[in-house]
N, C-alpha and C positions, 0 to 999 in steps of 0.2 A: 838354145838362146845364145847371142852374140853377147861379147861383154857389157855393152849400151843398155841392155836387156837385163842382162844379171843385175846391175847398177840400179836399173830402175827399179827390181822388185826387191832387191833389199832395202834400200830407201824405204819402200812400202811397208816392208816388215820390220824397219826397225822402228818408224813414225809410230805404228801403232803399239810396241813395246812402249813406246814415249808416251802414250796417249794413256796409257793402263797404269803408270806409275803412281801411285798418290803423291799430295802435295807437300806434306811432310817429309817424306826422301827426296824429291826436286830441291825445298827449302835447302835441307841438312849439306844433300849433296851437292849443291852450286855454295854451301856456305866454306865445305872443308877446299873443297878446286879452288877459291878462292884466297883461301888461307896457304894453301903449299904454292901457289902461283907467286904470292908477295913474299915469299919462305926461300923462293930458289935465288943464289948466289948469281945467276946468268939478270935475273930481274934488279937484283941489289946494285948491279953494276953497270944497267945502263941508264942512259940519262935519255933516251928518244922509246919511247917504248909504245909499238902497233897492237890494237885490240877491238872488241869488240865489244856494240851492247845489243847484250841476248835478246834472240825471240823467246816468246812463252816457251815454245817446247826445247829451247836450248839451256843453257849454263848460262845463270842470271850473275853478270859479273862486273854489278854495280859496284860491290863491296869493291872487288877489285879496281875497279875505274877511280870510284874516290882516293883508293891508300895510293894510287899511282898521281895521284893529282896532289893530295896530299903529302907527300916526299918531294916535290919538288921537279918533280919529272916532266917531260912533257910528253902527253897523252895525245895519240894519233890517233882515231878511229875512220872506219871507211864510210865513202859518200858515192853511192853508186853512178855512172855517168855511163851516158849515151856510149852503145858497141860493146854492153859488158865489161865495161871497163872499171876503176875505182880507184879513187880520191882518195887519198891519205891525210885527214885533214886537223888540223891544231884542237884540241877542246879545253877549254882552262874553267869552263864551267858546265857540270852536265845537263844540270835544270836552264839555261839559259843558252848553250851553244848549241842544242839539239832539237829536232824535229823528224817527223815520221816524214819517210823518204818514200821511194814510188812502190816499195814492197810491205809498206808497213813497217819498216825497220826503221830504229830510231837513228838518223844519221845527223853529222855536223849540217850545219846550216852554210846557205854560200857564201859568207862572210868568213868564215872559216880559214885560214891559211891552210894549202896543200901542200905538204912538201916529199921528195922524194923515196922511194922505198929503201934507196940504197943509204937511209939517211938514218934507217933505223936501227937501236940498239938490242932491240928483244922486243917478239914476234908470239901474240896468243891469237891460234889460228879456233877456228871453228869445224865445227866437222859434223856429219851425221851419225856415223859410227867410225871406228878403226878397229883392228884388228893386232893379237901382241906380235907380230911381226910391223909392226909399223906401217901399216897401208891404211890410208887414209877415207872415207867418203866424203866429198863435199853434198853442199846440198843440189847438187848439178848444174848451176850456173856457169862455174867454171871462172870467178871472180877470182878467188884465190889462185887458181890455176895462172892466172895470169900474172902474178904479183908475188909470187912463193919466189921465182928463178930470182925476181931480182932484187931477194932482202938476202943481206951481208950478214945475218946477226944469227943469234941461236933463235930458233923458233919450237913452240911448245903445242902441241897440239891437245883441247881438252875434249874429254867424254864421260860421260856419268858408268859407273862399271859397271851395273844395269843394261847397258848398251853396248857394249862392245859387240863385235860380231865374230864369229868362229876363222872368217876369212875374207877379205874386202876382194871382188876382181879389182884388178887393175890395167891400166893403159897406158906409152907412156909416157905420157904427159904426166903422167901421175906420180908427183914429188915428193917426199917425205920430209916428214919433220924431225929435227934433232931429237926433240923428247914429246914423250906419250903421257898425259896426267889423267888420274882418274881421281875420286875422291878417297880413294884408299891408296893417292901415292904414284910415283914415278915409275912409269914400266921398267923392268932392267930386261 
């Protein structure tokens, strides 16, 4: 198998590791990611901070959305656009600026101010799995891959420890992130 290959059946196997979880460690474990996510001094200290709102089977990171909106921050989330591209767009309220976008993700609405990547001050990236060498899976779109080169800031990548994978291929294109969070804490 070529690495494109690898790519695509660990995705496979790690979906359905996601799929076998109960909902009690989903709950617990997107509650604690969310808790050391708002805990890191790199989050404390910036005032533009890029994120996501999870699908079901990702890291539910309402909690985190709010205390980010809640501090005074402003909150960027992504807004998919025509070529795989992605919108970096203002949200000051999440019941009210948001709506399900062309994959079913809840993205900003187009009223939404977009502003620059390089504009940001700390980065919570998504992922399918990583690995403790810091290699990353996306979900294969390759949205982030487009938008990682050109954020300035510390960026965090989260995964449930449930999910880690023994070893991610990589390609490369394939950029890493400053730090690794699982719900038991920061990789060293």
């Amino acid at each position: 198998m070529d690495i494109a290959e690898n790519k695509r059946a660990l995705r496979a196997e790690i979906r359905a590791r996601e799929r076998a979880l109960d909902a009690g460690y989903k709950a617990e474990s997107s509650a604690a990611i969310c808790r050391a996510l708002a805990a890191l001094p790199e989050f404390d200290a910036a005032d533009v901070v890029f994120a996501f709102a999870g699908l079901a089977r990702e890291i539910d990171t309402r909690a985190f959305l709010r205390e980010t909106i809640a501090r005074g921050k402003t909150l960027l989330l992504p807004r998919c656009e025509p070529e795989r591209q992605m919108a970096l767009c203002a949200v000051r309220d999440l019941a009210a600026d948001l709506e399900p976008g062309a994959m079913g993700i809840l993205e900003p609405k187009r009223s939404c101010l977009a502003l620059p990547p390089e504009d940001v001050d700390f980065a919570v990236v998504p992922c399918t799995t990583f690995d403790r060498a810091g290699n990353r899976l996306g979900q294969g779109g390759g949205y982030y891959d487009r938008v990682l080169p050109r954020l300035r800031c510390p960026t965090v990548c989260i995964c449930r420890e449930r999910l880690l994978a023994d070893a991610v291929p990589t390609e490369p294109h394939d950029l890493k992130c400053a730090l690794y969070l699982t719900e038991n804490g920061l990789l060293e």
